[in-house]
C-alpha positions as CSV (number, residue, x, y, z in Angstrom):
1,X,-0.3,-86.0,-44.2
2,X,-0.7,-84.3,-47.4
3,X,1.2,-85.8,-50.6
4,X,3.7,-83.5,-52.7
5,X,4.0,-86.2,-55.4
6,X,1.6,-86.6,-58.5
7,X,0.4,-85.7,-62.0
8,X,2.2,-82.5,-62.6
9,X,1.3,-82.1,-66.8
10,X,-0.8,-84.5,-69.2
11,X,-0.6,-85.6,-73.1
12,X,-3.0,-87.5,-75.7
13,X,-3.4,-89.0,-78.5
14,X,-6.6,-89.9,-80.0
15,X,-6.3,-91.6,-83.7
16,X,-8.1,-89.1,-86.5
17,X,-10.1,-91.7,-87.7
18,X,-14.1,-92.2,-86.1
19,X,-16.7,-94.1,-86.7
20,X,-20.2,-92.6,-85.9
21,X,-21.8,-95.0,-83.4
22,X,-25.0,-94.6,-85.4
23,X,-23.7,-95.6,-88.5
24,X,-22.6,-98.9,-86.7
25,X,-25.5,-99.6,-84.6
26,X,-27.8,-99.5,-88.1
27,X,-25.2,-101.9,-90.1
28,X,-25.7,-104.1,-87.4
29,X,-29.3,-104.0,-87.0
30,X,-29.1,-102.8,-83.1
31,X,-31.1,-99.9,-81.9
32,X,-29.0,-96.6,-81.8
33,X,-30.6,-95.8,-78.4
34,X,-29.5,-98.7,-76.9
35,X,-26.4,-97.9,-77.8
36,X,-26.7,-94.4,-76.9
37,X,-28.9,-94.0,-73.7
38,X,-28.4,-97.1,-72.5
39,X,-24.5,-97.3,-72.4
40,X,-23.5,-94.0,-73.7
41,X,-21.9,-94.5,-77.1
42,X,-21.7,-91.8,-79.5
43,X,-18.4,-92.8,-81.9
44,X,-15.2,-94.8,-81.7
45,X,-11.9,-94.5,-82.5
46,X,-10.0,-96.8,-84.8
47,X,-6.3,-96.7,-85.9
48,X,-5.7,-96.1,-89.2
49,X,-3.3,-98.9,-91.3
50,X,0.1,-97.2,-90.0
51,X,-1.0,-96.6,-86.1
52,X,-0.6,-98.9,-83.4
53,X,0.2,-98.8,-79.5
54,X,3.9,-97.9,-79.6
55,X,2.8,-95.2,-82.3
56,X,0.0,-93.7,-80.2
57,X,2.8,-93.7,-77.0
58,X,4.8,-91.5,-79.1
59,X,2.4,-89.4,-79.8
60,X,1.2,-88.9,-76.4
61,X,4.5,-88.6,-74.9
62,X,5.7,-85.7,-77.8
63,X,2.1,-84.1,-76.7
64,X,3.4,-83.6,-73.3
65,X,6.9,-82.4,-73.8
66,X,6.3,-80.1,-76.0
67,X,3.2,-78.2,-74.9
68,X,4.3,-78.4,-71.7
69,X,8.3,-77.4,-72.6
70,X,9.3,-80.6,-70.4
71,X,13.3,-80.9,-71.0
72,X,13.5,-84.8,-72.2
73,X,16.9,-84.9,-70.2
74,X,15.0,-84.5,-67.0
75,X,12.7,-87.6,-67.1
76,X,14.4,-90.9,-65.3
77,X,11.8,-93.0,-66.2
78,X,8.7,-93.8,-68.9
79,X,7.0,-97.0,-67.9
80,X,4.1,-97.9,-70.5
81,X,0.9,-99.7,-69.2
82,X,-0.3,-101.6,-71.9
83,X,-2.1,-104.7,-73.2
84,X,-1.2,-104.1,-77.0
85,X,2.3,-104.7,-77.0
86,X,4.0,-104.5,-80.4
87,X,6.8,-107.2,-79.2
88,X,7.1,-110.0,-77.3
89,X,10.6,-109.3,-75.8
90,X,11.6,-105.8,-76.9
91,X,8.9,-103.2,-74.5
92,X,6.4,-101.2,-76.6
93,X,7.8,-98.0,-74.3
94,X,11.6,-98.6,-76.5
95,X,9.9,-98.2,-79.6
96,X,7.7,-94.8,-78.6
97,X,11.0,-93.5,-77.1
98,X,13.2,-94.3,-79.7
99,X,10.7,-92.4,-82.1
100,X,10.2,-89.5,-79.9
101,X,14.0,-89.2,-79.4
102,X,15.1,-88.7,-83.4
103,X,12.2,-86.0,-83.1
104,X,13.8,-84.0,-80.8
105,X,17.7,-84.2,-81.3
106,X,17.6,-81.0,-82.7
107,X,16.9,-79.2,-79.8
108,X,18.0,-81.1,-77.2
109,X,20.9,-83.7,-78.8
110,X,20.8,-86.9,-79.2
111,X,20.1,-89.8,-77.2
112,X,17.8,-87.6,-74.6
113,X,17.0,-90.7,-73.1
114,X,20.0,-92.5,-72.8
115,X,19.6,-92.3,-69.1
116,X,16.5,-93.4,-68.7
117,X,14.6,-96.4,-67.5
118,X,11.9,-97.6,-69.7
119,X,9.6,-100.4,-69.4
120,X,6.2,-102.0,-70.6
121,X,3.8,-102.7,-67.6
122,X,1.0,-105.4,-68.2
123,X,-2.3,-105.9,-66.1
124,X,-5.0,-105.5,-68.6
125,X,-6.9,-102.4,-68.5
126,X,-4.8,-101.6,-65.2
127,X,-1.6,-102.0,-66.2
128,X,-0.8,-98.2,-66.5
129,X,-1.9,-97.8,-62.9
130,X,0.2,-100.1,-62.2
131,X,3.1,-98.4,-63.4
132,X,1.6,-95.0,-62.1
133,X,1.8,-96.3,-58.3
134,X,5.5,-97.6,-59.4
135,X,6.9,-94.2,-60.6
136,X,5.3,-92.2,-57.8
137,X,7.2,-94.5,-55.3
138,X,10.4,-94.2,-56.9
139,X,9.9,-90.2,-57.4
140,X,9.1,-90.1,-53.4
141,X,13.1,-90.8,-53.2
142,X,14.4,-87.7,-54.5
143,X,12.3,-84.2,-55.0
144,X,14.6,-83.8,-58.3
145,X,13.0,-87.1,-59.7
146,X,10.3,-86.6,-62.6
147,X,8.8,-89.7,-64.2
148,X,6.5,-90.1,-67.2
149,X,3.2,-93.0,-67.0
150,X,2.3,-93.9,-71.0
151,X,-1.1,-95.3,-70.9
152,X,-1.6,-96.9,-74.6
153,X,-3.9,-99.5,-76.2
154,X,-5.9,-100.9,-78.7
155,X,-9.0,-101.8,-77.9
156,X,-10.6,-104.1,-81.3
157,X,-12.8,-106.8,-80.9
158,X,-14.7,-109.4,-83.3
159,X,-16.6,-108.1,-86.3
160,X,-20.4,-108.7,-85.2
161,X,-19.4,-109.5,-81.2
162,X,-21.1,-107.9,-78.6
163,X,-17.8,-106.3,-77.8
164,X,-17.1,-104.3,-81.4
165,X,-19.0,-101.5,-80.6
166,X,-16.7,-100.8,-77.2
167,X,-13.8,-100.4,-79.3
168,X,-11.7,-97.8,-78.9
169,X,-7.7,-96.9,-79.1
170,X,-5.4,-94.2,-78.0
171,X,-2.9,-93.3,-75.2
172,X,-2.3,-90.8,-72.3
173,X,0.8,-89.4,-71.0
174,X,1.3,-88.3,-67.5
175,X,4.5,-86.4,-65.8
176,X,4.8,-87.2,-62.4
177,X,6.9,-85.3,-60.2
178,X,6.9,-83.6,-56.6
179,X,4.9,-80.7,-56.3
180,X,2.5,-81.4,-58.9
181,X,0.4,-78.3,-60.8
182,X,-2.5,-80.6,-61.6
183,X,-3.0,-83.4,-59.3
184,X,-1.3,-84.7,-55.6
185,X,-2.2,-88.2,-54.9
186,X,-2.5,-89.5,-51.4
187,X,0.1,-92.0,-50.6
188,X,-3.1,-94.7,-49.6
189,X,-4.0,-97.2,-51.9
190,X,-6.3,-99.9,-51.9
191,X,-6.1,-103.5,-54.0
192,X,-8.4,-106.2,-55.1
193,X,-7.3,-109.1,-57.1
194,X,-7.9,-112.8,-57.9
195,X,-7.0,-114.7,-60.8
196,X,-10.1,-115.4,-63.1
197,X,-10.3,-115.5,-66.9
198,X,-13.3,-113.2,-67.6
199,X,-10.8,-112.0,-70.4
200,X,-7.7,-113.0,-71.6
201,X,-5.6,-113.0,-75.1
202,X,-4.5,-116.7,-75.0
203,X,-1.5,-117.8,-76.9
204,X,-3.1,-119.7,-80.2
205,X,-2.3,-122.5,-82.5
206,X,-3.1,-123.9,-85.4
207,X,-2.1,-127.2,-86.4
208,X,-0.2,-127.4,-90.4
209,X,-2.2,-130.7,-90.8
210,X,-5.4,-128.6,-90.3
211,X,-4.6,-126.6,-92.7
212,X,-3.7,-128.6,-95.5
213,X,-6.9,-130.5,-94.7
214,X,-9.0,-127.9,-95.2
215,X,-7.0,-126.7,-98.5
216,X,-7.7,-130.1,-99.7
217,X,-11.2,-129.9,-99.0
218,X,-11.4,-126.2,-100.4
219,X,-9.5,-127.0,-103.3
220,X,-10.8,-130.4,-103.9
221,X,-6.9,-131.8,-104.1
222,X,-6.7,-135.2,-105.0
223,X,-3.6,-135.8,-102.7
224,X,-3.5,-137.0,-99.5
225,X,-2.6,-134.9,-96.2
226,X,0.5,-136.3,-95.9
227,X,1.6,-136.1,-99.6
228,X,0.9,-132.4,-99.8
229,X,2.6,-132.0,-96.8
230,X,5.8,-133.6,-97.8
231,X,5.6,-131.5,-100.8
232,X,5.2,-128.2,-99.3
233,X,7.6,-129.4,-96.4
234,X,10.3,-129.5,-99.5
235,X,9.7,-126.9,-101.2
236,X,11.4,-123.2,-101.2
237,X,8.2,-121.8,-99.2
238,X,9.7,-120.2,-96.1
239,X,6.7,-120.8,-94.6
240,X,5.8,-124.6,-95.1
241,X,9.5,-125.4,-94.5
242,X,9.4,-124.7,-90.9
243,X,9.8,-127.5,-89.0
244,X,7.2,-126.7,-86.2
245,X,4.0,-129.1,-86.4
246,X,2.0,-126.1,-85.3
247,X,2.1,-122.4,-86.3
248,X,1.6,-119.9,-83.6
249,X,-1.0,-117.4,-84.1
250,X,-1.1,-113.6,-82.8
251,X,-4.3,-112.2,-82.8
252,X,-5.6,-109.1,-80.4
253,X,-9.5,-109.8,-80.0
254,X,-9.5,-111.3,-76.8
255,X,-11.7,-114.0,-75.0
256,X,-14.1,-112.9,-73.0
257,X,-17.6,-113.0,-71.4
258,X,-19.3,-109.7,-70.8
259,X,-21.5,-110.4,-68.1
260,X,-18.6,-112.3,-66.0
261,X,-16.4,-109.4,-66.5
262,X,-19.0,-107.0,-65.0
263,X,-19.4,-109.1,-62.1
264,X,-15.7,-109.6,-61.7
265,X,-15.2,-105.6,-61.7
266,X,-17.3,-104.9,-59.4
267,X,-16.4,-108.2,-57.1
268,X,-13.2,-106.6,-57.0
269,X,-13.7,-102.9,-56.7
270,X,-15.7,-103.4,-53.8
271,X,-12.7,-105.5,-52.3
272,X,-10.6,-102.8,-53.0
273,X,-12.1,-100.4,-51.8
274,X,-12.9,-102.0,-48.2
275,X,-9.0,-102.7,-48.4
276,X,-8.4,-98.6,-48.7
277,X,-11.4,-97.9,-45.9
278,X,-9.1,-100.6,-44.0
279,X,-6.1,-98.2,-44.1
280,X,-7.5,-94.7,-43.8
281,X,-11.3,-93.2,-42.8
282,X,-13.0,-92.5,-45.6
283,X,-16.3,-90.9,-46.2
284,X,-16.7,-91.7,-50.1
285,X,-19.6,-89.5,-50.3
286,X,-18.4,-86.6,-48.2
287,X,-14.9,-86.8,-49.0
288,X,-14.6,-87.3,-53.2
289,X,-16.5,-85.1,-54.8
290,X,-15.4,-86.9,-58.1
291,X,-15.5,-90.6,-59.3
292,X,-12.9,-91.6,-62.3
293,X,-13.3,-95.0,-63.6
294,X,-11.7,-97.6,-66.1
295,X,-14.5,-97.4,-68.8
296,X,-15.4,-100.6,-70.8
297,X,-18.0,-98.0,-72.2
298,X,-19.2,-94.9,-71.0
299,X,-21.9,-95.2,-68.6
300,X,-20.4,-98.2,-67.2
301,X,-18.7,-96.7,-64.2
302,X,-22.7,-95.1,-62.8
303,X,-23.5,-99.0,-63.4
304,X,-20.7,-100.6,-61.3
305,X,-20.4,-98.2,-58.4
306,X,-24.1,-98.3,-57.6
307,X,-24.0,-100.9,-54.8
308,X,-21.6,-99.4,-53.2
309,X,-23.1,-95.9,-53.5
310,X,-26.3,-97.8,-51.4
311,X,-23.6,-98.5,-48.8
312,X,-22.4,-95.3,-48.4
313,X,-25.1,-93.4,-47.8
314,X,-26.7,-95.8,-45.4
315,X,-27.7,-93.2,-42.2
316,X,-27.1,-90.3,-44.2
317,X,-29.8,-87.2,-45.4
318,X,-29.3,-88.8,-49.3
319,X,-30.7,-92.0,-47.9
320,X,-33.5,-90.0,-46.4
321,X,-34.2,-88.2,-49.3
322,X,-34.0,-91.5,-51.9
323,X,-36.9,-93.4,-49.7
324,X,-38.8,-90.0,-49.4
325,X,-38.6,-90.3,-53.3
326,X,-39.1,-94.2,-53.8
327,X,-40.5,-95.2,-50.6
328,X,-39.2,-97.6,-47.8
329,X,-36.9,-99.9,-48.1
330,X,-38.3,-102.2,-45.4
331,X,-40.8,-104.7,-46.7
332,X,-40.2,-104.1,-50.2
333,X,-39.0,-106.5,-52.8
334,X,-35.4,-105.7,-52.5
335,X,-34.5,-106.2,-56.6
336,X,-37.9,-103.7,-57.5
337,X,-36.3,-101.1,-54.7
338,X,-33.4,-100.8,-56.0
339,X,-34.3,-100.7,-59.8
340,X,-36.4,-98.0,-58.5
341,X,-33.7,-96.5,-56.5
342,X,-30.9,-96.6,-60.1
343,X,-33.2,-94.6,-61.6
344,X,-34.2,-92.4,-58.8
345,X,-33.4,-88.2,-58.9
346,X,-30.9,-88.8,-55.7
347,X,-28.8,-91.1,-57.7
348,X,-29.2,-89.3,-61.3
349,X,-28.0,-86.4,-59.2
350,X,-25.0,-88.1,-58.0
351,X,-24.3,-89.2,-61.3
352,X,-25.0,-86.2,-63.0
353,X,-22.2,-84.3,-60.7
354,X,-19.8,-86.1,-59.9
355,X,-19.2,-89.0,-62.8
356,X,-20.6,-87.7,-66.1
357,X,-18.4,-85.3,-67.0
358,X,-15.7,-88.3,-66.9
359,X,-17.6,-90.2,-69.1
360,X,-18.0,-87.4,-72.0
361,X,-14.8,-88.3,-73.3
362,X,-15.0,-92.1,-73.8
363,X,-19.1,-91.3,-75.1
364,X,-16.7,-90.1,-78.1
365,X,-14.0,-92.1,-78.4
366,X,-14.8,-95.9,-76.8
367,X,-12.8,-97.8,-74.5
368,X,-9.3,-96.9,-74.3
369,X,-8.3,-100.0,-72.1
370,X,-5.2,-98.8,-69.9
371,X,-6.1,-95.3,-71.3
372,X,-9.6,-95.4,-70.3
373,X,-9.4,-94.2,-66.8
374,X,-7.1,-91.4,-67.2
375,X,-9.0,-90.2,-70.2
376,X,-11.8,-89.9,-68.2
377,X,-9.9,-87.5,-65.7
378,X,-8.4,-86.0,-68.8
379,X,-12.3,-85.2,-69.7
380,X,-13.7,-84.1,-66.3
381,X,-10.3,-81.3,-66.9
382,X,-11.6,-80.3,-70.1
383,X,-15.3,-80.2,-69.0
384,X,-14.7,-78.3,-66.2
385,X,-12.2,-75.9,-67.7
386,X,-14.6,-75.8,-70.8
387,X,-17.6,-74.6,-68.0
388,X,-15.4,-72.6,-65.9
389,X,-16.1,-74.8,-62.7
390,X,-13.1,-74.6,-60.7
391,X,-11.9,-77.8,-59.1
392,X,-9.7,-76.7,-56.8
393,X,-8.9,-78.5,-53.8
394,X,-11.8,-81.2,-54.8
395,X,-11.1,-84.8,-54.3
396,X,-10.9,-87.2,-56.6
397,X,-10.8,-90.9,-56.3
398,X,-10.1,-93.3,-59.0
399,X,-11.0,-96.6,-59.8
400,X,-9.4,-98.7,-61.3
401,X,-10.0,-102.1,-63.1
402,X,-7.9,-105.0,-65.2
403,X,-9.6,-108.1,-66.4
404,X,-8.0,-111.2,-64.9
405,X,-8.5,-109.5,-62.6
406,X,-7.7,-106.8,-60.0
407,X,-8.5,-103.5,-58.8
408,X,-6.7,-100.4,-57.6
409,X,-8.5,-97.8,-56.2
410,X,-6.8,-94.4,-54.8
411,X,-7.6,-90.4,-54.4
412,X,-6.2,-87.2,-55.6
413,X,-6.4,-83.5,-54.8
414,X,-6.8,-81.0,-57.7
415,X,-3.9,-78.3,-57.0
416,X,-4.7,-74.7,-57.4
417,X,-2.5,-74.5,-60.9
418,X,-4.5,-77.0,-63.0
419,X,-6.5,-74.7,-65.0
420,X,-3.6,-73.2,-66.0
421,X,-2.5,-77.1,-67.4
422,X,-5.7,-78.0,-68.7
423,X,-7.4,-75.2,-70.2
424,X,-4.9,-75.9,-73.4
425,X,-6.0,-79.8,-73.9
426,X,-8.4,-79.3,-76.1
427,X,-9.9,-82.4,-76.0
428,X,-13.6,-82.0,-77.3
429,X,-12.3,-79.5,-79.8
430,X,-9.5,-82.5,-81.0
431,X,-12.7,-84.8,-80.9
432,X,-14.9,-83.0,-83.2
433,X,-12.5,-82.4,-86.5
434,X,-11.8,-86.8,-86.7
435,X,-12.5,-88.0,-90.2
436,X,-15.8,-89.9,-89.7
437,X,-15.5,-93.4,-91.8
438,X,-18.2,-95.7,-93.3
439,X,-18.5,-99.0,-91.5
440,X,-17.8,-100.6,-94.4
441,X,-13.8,-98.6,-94.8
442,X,-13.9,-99.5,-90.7
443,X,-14.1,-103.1,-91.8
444,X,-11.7,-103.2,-94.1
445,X,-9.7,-101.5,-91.6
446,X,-10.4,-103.6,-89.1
447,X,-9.8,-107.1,-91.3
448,X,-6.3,-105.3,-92.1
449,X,-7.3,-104.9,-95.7
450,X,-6.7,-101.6,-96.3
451,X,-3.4,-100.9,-97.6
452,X,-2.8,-97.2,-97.9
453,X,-3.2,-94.6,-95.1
454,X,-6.6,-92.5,-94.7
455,X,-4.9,-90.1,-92.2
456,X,-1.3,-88.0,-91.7
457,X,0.7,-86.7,-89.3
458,X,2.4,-87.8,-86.2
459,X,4.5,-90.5,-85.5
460,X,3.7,-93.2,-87.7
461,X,4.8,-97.3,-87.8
462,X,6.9,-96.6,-91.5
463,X,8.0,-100.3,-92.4
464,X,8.2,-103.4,-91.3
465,X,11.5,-105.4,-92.2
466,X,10.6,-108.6,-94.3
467,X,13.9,-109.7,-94.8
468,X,17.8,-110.2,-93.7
469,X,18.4,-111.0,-90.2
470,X,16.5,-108.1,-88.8
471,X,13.0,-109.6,-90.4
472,X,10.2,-108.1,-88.2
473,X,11.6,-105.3,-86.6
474,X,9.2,-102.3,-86.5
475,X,10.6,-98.8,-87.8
476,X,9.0,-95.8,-86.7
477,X,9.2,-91.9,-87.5
C-alpha cells in the first residue's frame, strides 16, 4: 500500500562563510586532487563567531515557514536531530523555537508554539532520522497532524587531523504532513545497529593538580603544588575556588578512527538493508532509481554502497555487461576484479545517475553530520530542477548512518508537485555568493579567537549571560 505521509516542504541554512578546499589542502601540504577527485571536496562551511546549532535550527526552520507560508500555529511538533547540542538539559530545538517565535509575533501573535512538542533527538549523524521516522508515526494518527524534522550540526574537527578537511555545518528543515507535495515515504524501514566506539565525544577531565603542575613548570614557580593550590583554593578566583578536584571539559572534536568508522558504516548498512529486504521485496536496482546517503564527505556514499551494488546485480544484464567490460569473475584474483570492477563504465554509470547529483551539494559545503543526508536530497531537488529532469514518481531510497553506530535505511516516492517546491531552493545559487576566508581567519575561527562577526543576518547567538543566577544561558535574536 502506498503512503500519504511524508516531506511535504523543505528549509536550509548554510553559514555565509567558506573556505576553498584548495586553499586548505595547500596550507596543509596535501595534494588538492586528492582532495578533489579522490573524495570530492571543493569548500567547507564554517560558522562564523555568533553561529552555532540552535542558531542554524532557526534559520532553517524561518526558511521553511516563510517561503513556504506554513502557519506556525499548525505545527504540533519540531524534534531536532542533532549531535551539537548547545545544552546539556535544556534541548537545542527550545532555543531555535524560542528565537523563531519573537520573529514572527507580529503576524501570527505570540507564543505560536505554545502548543507544541519540541525535543532534541541524539544518534550521531542519524539522529534527525531518527526523529523523522518518530514524527511520521505520530502524523499517521490524525490527517490534520503536520510536524517539522530540524536536522542541525556542526561538524569541526582537529586543526591538522585527517578529519578537518570534512568539516562542515548547517541544518535542514523538513514539514511532514499527509499528502506530501514533495516526497511520500513507504511505511518499511529497515535498522542496523551495534554499539561500537568508531566515534564518540566523551565526557573530559582535567585534573586542577595537573594544571598547577604544569603552571609551575611553565612559569618556573618556586612553590610547591600543594602551596599554590591552597592559595588559589583561597582566593576570590571563582574558578580556583570550586571545590571539585577535577574540571570538566566540553569540547566538540570528537574521537574517532576513520578507517573503523568506514567499516562500521558499511557493516551496518548492509545489515539494514537485509533487515528491509526481510520485510518487503525489493529490487534495489530496478526499484530506486536514486541513492541518498549520510556523507562523511562527498564521494563517500559511491565508496560504501559498492559491495552491495555487486550483490544486486548478480544475474542481471549489468552484471553481463561489467564482465563483458572487465572480464570473468571466475578465476580471477577477487581484490584485482573488483578494483577493476569500481572503476569500471557499468558502475561509473550507476554512479553518475543515480548518486552524484546527491553528492554536488556536500562537494560544496562538507559534512553536515545529521544534515548531511537530507542535504543531499535537498541537492539531487536542486540539480534536477536546475536540469529540468523531472523526478516524478522515481524512487528514492535513503541511507542512513550514525557513528556508534546504527543504520536506517528507507524509500520515498517523488510526488508530482515537487518541482513546484523545489525550483525556489536555490541552493547552488545560495552556495556560490559565501564569503570565501583565508585558512589562516578559518583558524582563528576555528581556535575561537576571533572576536567580532565576519558575517550578518539571520538569527544570531547575541550574548551569553556571565553573571547573576542565570550565568550561561544563551540569548538568541
Amino acid at each position: 500500500m502506498e503512503s500519504h505521509l511524508g516531506i511535504d516542504a523543505l528549509g536550509y541554512y548554510v553559514p555565509k562563510l567558506v573556505v576553498a578546499m584548495k586553499d586548505l589542502a595547500e596550507a596543509r601540504n596535501i595534494p588538492f586532487e586528492k582532495l578533489n577527485l579522490g573524495l570530492g571536496l571543493s569548500a567547507m562551511a564554517i560558522p562564523d563567531v555568533n553561529e552555532d546549532a540552535a542558531s542554524f535550527a532557526a534559520n532553517a526552520l524561518l526558511n521553511l515557514i516563510e517561503s513556504n507560508q506554513v502557519d506556525p500555529r499548525t505545527i504540533g511538533r519540531v524534534y531536532l536531530g542533532t549531535e551539537s547540542a548547545v545544552d546539556s538539559s535544556k534541548p537545542t530545538a527550545t532555543y531555535a523555537v524560542g528565537a523563531v517565535e519573537v520573529l514572527l509575533e507580529s503576524k501570527y501573535g505570540k507564543r505560536a508554539f505554545k502548543n507544541c512538542d519540541v525535543v532534541d533527538m541524539t544518534f550521531a549523524c542519524v539522529g534527525a532520522v531518527d526523529a523523522l521516522q518518530n514524527c511520521l508515526d505520530w502524523v499517521r494518527v490524525d490527517p490534520a497532524r503536520k510536524a517539522v524534522v530540524i536536522a542541525s550540526d556542526v561538524s569541526k574537527y582537529d586543526l591538522f587531523s585527517t578529519g578537518e578537511y570534512t568539516q562542515g555545518a548547517g541544518a535542514v528543515a523538513l514539514l511532514i504532513s499527509h499528502k506530501p507535495s514533495i516526497l511520500a515515504i513507504s511505511d518499511h524501514w529497515g535498522i542496523g545497529m551495534e554499539s561500537v566506539n568508531d566515534f564518540f565525544k566523551p565526557r573530559r577531565e582535567i585534573r586542577k593538580s595537573e594544571i598547577i603542575q604544569d603552571l609551575k613548570t611553565t612559569l618556573n614557580l618556586h612553590d610547591s603544588v600543594q602551596e599554590l593550590d591552597e592559595k588559589l583554593t583561597n582566593s576570590d578566583s571563582k574558578f580556583w575556588s570550586d571545590r571539585k578536584l577535577s574540571l570538566e571539559l566540553f569540547k566538540e572534536e570528537p574521537v574517532f578512527e576513520g578507517q573503523y568508522s568506514n567499516l562500521c558504516y558499511e557493516q551496518r548498512v548492509s545489515e539494514a538493508l537485509e533487515h528491509l529486504s526481510s520485510q518487503t521485496e525489493v529490487n534495489y536496482i530496478e526499484d530506486w532509481q536514486h541513492l541518498i546517503f549520510h556523507l562523511p564527505y562527498a564521494f563517500h556514499g559511491r565508496r560504501i554502497i559498492f559491495e552491495n551494488w555487486l550483490k544486486w546485480i548478480q544475474g542481471s544484464s549489468y552484471f553481463v555487461a561489467l564482465e563483458k567490460e572487465i572480464g570473468s569473475r571466475a578465476g580471477t584474483d577477487s581484490k584485482d576484479w573488483d578494483r577493476a570492477a569500481r572503476k569500471s563504465a557499468v558502475y561509473h554509470t550507476f554512479v553518475s545517475l543515480r548518486i552524484a547529483p546527491s553528492e554536488r551539494a556536500s562537494s560544496e559545503i562538507g559534512n553536515m553530520y545529521t544534515a548531511s543526508i537530507f542535504m543531499a536530497f535537498v541537492s539531487l531537488l536542486a540539480h534536477s530542477a536546475e536540469n529540468d529532469k523531472d523526478l516524478s514518481g522515481q524512487q528514492v531510497g535513503f541511507i542512513a548512518y550514525g557513528s556508534g553506530s546504527k543504520s536506517k535505511v528507507f524509500c520515498g516516492t517523488i510526488q508530482h508537485n515537487w518541482l513546484n517546491k523545489a525550483k525556489s531552493l536555490g541552493l547552488f545559487e545560495n552556495l556560490a555568493v559565501r564569503q570565501v576566508v583565508s585558512v589562516s581567519q578559518y583558524e582563528s575561527l576555528h581556535d575561537l579567537k576571533t572576536k567580532l562577526p565576519l558575517t550578518t543576518g539571520g538569527v544570531r547567538l547575541n550574548s551569553i549571560n556571565t553573571s547573576g543566577d542565570f550565568s550561561g544561558y544563551r540569548n538568541y535574536r
